[in-house]
C-alpha positions in Angstrom: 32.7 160.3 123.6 29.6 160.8 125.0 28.9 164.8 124.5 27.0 167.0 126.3 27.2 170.2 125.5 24.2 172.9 126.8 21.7 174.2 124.4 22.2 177.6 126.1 23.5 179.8 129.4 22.4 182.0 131.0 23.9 185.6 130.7 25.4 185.4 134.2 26.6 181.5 133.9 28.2 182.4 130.3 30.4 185.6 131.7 31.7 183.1 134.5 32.1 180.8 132.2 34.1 183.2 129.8 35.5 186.2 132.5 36.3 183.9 135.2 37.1 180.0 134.4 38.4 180.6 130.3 40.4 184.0 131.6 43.6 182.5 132.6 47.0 181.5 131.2 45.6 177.7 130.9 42.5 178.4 129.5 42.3 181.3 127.4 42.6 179.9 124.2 39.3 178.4 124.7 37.6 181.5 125.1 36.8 182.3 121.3 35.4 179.0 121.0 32.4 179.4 123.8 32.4 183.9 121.8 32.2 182.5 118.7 29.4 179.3 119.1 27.4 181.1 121.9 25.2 183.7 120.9 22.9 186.2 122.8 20.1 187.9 120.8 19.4 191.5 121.2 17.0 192.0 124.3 17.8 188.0 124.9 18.1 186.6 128.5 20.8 183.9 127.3 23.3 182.7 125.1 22.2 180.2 122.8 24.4 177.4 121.3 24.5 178.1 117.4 22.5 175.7 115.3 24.1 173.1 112.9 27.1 172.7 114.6 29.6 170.1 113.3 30.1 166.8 115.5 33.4 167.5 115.8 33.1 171.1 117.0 30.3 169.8 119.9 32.7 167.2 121.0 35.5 170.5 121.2 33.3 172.2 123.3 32.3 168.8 125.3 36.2 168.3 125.8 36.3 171.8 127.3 33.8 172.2 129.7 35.3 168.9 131.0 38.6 170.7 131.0 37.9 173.4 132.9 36.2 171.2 135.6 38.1 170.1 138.9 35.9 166.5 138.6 35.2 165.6 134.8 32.5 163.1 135.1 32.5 159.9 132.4 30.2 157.3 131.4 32.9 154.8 130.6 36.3 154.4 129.8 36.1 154.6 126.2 34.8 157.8 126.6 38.1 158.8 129.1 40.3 157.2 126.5 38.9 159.9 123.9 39.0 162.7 126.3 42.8 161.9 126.7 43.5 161.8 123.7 42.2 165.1 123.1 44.1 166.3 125.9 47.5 165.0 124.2 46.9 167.2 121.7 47.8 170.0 124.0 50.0 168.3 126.4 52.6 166.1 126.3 52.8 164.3 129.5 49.3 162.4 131.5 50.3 161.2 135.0 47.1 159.1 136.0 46.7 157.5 139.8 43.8 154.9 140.0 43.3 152.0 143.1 43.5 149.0 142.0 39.8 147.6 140.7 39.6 150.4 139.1 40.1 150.1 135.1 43.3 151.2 134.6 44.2 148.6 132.9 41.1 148.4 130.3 41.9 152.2 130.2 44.9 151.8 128.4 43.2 149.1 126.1 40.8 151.1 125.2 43.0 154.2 124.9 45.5 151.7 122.5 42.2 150.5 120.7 40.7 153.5 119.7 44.3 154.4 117.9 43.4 151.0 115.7 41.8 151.1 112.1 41.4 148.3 109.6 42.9 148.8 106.3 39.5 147.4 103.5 42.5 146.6 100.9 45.1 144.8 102.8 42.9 143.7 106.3 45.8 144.6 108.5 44.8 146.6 111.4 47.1 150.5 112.2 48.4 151.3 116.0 49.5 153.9 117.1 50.1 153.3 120.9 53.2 151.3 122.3 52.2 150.5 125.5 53.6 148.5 128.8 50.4 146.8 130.5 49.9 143.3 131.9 49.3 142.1 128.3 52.4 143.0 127.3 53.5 140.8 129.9 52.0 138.2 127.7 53.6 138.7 124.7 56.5 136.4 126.2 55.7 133.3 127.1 57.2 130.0 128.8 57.7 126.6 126.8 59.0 124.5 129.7 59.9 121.5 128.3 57.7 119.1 130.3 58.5 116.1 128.3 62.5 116.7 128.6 63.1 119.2 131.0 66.1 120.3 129.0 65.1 123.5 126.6 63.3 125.9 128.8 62.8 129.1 126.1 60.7 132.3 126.9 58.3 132.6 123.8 57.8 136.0 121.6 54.2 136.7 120.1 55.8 137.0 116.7 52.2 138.5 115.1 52.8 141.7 117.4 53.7 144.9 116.2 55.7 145.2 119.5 58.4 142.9 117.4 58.7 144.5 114.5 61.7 144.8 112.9 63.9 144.0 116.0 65.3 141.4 114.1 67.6 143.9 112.6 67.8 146.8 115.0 70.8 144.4 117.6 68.6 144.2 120.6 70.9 141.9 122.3 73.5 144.8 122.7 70.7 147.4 123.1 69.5 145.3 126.2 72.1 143.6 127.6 74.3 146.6 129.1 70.7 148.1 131.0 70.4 144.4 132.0 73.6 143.6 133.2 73.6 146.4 135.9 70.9 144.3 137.8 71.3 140.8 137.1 73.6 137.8 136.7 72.3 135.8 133.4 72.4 136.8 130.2 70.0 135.6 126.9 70.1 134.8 123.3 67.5 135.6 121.0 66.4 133.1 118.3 64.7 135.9 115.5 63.9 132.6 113.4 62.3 130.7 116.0 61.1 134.1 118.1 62.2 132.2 121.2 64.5 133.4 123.9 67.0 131.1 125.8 68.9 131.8 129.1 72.2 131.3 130.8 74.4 131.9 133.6 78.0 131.7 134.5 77.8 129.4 138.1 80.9 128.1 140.0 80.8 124.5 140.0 83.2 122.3 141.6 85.5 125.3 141.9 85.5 126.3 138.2 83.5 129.0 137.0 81.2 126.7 134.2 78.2 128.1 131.5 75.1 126.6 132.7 72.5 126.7 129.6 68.6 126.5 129.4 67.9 128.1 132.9 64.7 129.2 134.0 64.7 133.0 135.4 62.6 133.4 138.1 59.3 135.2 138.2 60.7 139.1 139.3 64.0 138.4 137.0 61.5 137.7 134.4 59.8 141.1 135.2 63.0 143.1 135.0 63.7 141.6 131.2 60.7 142.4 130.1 60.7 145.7 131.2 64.1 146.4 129.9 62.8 144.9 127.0 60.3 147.1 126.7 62.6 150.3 127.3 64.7 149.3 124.4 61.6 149.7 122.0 61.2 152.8 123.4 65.0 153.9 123.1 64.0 152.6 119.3 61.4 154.9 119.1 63.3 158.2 120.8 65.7 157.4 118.4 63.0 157.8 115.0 63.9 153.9 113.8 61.9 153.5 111.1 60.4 150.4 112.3 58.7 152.1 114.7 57.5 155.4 113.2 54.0 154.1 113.7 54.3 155.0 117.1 52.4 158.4 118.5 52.1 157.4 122.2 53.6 155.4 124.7 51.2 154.4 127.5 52.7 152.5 130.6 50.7 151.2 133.4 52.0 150.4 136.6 55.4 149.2 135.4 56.1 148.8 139.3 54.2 145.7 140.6 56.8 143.6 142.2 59.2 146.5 143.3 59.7 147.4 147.0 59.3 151.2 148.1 63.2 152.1 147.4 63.0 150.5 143.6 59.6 152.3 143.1 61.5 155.4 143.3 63.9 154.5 141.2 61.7 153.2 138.7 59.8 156.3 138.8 63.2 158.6 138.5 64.3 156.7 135.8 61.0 156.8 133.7 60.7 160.6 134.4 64.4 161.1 132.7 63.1 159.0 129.8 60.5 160.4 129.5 61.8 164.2 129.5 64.2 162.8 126.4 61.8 161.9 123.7 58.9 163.6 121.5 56.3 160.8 122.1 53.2 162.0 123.7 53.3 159.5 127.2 50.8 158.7 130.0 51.7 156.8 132.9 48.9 155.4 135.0 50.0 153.6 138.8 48.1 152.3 141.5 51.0 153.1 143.9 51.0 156.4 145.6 54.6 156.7 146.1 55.4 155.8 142.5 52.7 158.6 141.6 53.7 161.2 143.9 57.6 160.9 142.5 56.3 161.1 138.9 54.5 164.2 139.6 57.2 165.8 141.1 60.1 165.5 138.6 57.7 165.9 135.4 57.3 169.6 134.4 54.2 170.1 133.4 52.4 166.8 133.5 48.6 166.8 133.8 47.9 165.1 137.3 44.9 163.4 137.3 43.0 160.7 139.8 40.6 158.5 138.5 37.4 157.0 140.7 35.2 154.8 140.1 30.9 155.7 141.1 30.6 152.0 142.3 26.6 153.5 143.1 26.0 154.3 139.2 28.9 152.7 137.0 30.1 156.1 135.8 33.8 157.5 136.4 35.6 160.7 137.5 38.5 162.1 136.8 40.0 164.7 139.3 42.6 167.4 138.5 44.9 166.6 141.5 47.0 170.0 140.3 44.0 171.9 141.9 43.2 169.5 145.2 47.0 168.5 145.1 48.0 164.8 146.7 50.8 166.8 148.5 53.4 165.2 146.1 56.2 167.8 147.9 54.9 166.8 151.3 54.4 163.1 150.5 58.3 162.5 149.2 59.3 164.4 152.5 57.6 162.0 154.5 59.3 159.3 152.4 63.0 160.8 152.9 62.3 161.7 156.7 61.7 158.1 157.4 64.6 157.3 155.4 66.6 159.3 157.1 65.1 158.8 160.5 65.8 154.8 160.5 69.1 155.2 158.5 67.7 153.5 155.6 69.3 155.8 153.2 70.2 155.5 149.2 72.2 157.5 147.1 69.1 158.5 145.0 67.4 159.8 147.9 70.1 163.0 147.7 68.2 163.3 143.9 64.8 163.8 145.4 65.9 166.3 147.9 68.1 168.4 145.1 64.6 168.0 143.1 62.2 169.6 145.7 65.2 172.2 146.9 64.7 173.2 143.6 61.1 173.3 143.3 60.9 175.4 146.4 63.6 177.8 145.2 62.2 178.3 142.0 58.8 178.8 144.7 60.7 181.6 146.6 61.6 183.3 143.3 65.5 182.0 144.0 67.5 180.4 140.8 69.4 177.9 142.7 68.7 175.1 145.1 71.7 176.1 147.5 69.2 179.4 148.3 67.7 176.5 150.5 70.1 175.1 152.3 70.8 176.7 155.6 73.4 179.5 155.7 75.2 180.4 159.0 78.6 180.3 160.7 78.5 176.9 161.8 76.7 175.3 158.8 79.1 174.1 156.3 76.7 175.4 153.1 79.0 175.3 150.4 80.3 171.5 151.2 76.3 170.7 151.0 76.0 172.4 148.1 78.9 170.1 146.1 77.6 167.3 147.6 73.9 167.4 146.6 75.8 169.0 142.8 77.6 165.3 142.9 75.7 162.6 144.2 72.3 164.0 142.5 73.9 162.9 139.7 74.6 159.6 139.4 72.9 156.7 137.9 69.6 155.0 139.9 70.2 151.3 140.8 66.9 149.8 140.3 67.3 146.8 141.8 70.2 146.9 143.4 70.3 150.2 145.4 73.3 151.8 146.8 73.5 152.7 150.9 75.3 155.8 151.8 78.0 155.4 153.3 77.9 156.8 156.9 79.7 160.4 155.9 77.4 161.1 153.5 74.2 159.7 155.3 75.1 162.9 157.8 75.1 165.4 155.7 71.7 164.0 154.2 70.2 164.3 157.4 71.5 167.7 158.6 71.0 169.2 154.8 66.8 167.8 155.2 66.0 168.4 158.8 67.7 172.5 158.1 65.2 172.3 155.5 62.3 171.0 157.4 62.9 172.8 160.6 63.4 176.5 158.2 60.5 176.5 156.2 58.1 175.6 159.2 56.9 172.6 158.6 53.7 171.2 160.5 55.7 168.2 162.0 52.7 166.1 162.8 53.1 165.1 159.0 56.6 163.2 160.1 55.2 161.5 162.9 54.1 157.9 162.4 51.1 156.6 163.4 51.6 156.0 167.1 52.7 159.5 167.6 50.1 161.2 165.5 47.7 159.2 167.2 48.6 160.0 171.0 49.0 164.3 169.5 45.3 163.6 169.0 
């Protein structure tokens, strides 16, 4: 990581530095590092950095300054991957939001790359990342069977560490029950060949026949590799030895083929995964949605929005904890048009109960129900044991559940109470027609 650390300060710029931006409940620990390598000479104007300083130390201090700064500037992405890195030694979750074009991708190369060493005796190379990219994606790959058009087998890069040891670890059965709840094939897995074959059950001729060899589609394809990929991680939550080389989990944009109501799903799901396991995780997305759902059910994540300087190459990351994207505000928008067309899924009542919460907790109340509207004619106690029950269940990722009418009622009374109580600004809700004649 590129380090730049200042020679000196002066004496006003170091008791900021040290009284003001170190002196808080995120910071403090810092503080005896700037005390301790700093020093100011009697009768001195300034603090001097102490000489001979390790490498290690300077890059400490380097990795704090940037820390304590709203926009931590970067020469490249290497030198991002490090700074993460350090931060994961402190924190346990990175939520990253980048536009596309960006280099989120070749972030979490470098980020996986840097985690790499070659071993002089033996020549095989150390990881310590499992991560979920578009090269993962690649790992599996099609043999179509031009000549024959018969075998059509999806391909595993057998040389990856992202296989090891499955051969003994029953992935069919560790797979196939996540699968089943969203498609209508099933698979075989060939450990001696590393090829996968499909099938389906398809009613032919009025008998329900096997129909070997198939060729999934693209977005099936998508949604077994992902689940794939979750059962390595369930492998890894659960300490299987294979995978005890594994210190991060890095995921980026998991979400590319998903429509809006999916995305949140996806993004739900992840989050309770995510909550369940000891591995130090960033997630980076170039969807704002996905992002803004992330942010809101992950205690504690760093929240962080990565930009590009097209004008000199360099890169910024942005603490989006201090200039917040609105995540509350932006998943209101999201269940107020929901609820406003009548496009409404049972996981919607989970992101409501989720920011009730939030704003209870706000308000200094223990439970959600302190937020939902309390008077003779409003039914409070009914609401409450609905959002307790249908909070609850398990997210449909691709196959979302409507409400049924009933419920899609007291969804709508239960939000717009909400809205209307805590004084809302309701130009937010408007859509662009209507925030576009208020102007």
């Amino acid at each position: 990581m590129s380090i730049n650390v200042p020679s000196a300060f002066s004496k006003e710029d170091f008791k900021k530095l040290t009284n003001k931006k170190l002196n808080n409940d995120n910071f403090q620990q810092y503080k005896k590092l700037f005390t301790d390598n700093y020093k100011c000479p009697r009768g001195a104007e300034q603090y001097s950095l102490k000489e001979g300083l390790s490498d290690e130390l300077l890059a400490k201090l380097d990795f704090v300054l940037k820390r304590i700064e709203n926009n931590k500037q970067f020469d490249s992405l290497k030198d991002i991957a490090k700074y993460l890195r350090m931060l994961l030694e402190e924190k346990k979750y990175i939520v990253l939001f980048a536009y596309n074009g960006t280099g989120k991708t070749r972030l979490s190369v470098e980020f996986k790359s840097l985690g790499q060493q070659i071993i002089e005796e033996t020549g095989e190379k150390t990881a310590d990342t499992l991560y979920y990219n578009a090269f993962t994606e690649d790992l599996f790959y099609w043999d179509n069977d031009l000549d024959n058009d018969a075998e059509r087998l999806l391909k595993l890069n057998s040389n990856s560490r992202f296989f090891s040891g499955l051969k003994d670890l029953e992935m069919e059965s560790r797979i196939r029950p996540l699968l089943h709840r969203y498609v209508d094939f099933d698979f075989t897995i060939n450990y001696e060949s590393w090829e996968i074959s499909f099938f389906r059950d398809a009613l032919i001729s009025g008998t329900t026949q096997r129909v070997d060899n198939i060729k999934i589609s693209r977005g099936e394809e998508n949604i077994f590799i992902w689940w794939f990929f979750l059962a390595v991680v369930q492998l890894v939550v659960d300490n299987v030895e294979s995978y005890n080389w594994v210190k991060y989990i890095y995921v980026d944009d998991p979400i590319s083929s998903l429509d809006d109501n999916n995305v949140i799903a996806v993004a739900s799901h992840l989050a309770r995964l995510m909550s369940d396991n000891d591995v130090k995780v960033i997630v980076s997305s170039h969807h704002a949605l996905f992002f803004n759902v992330l942010c809101n059910e992950i205690s504690n994540a760093e929240q962080m929005f990565l930009h590009r300087n097209t004008t000199n190459g360099t890169y910024i990351l942005k603490d989006t904890r201090k200039t917040p994207f609105f995540h509350h505000v932006a998943l209101l928008k999201e269940l107020k048009k929901a609820a406003d067309t009548g496009e409404l899924y049972t996981y919607h009542f989970n992101i409501l109960r989720n920011i009730l919460e939030k704003t209870a907790s706000f308000h200094g109340f223990a439970h959600f129900s302190s937020c939902i509207r309390k008077g003779e004619d409003e039914d409070d106690p009914v609401h409450k044991r609905i959002l307790d029950l249908l909070s609850h269940g398990n997210y449909s990722l691709f196959d979302p559940k409507e409400m049924v009418e009933e419920n899609k009622d007291h969804f709508k009374r239960i939000l717009n109470n909400f809205l209307e109580d805590n004084n809302f600004n309701q130009n937010l809700f408007m859509d662009e027609q209507g925030q576009e004649a208020q102007e």
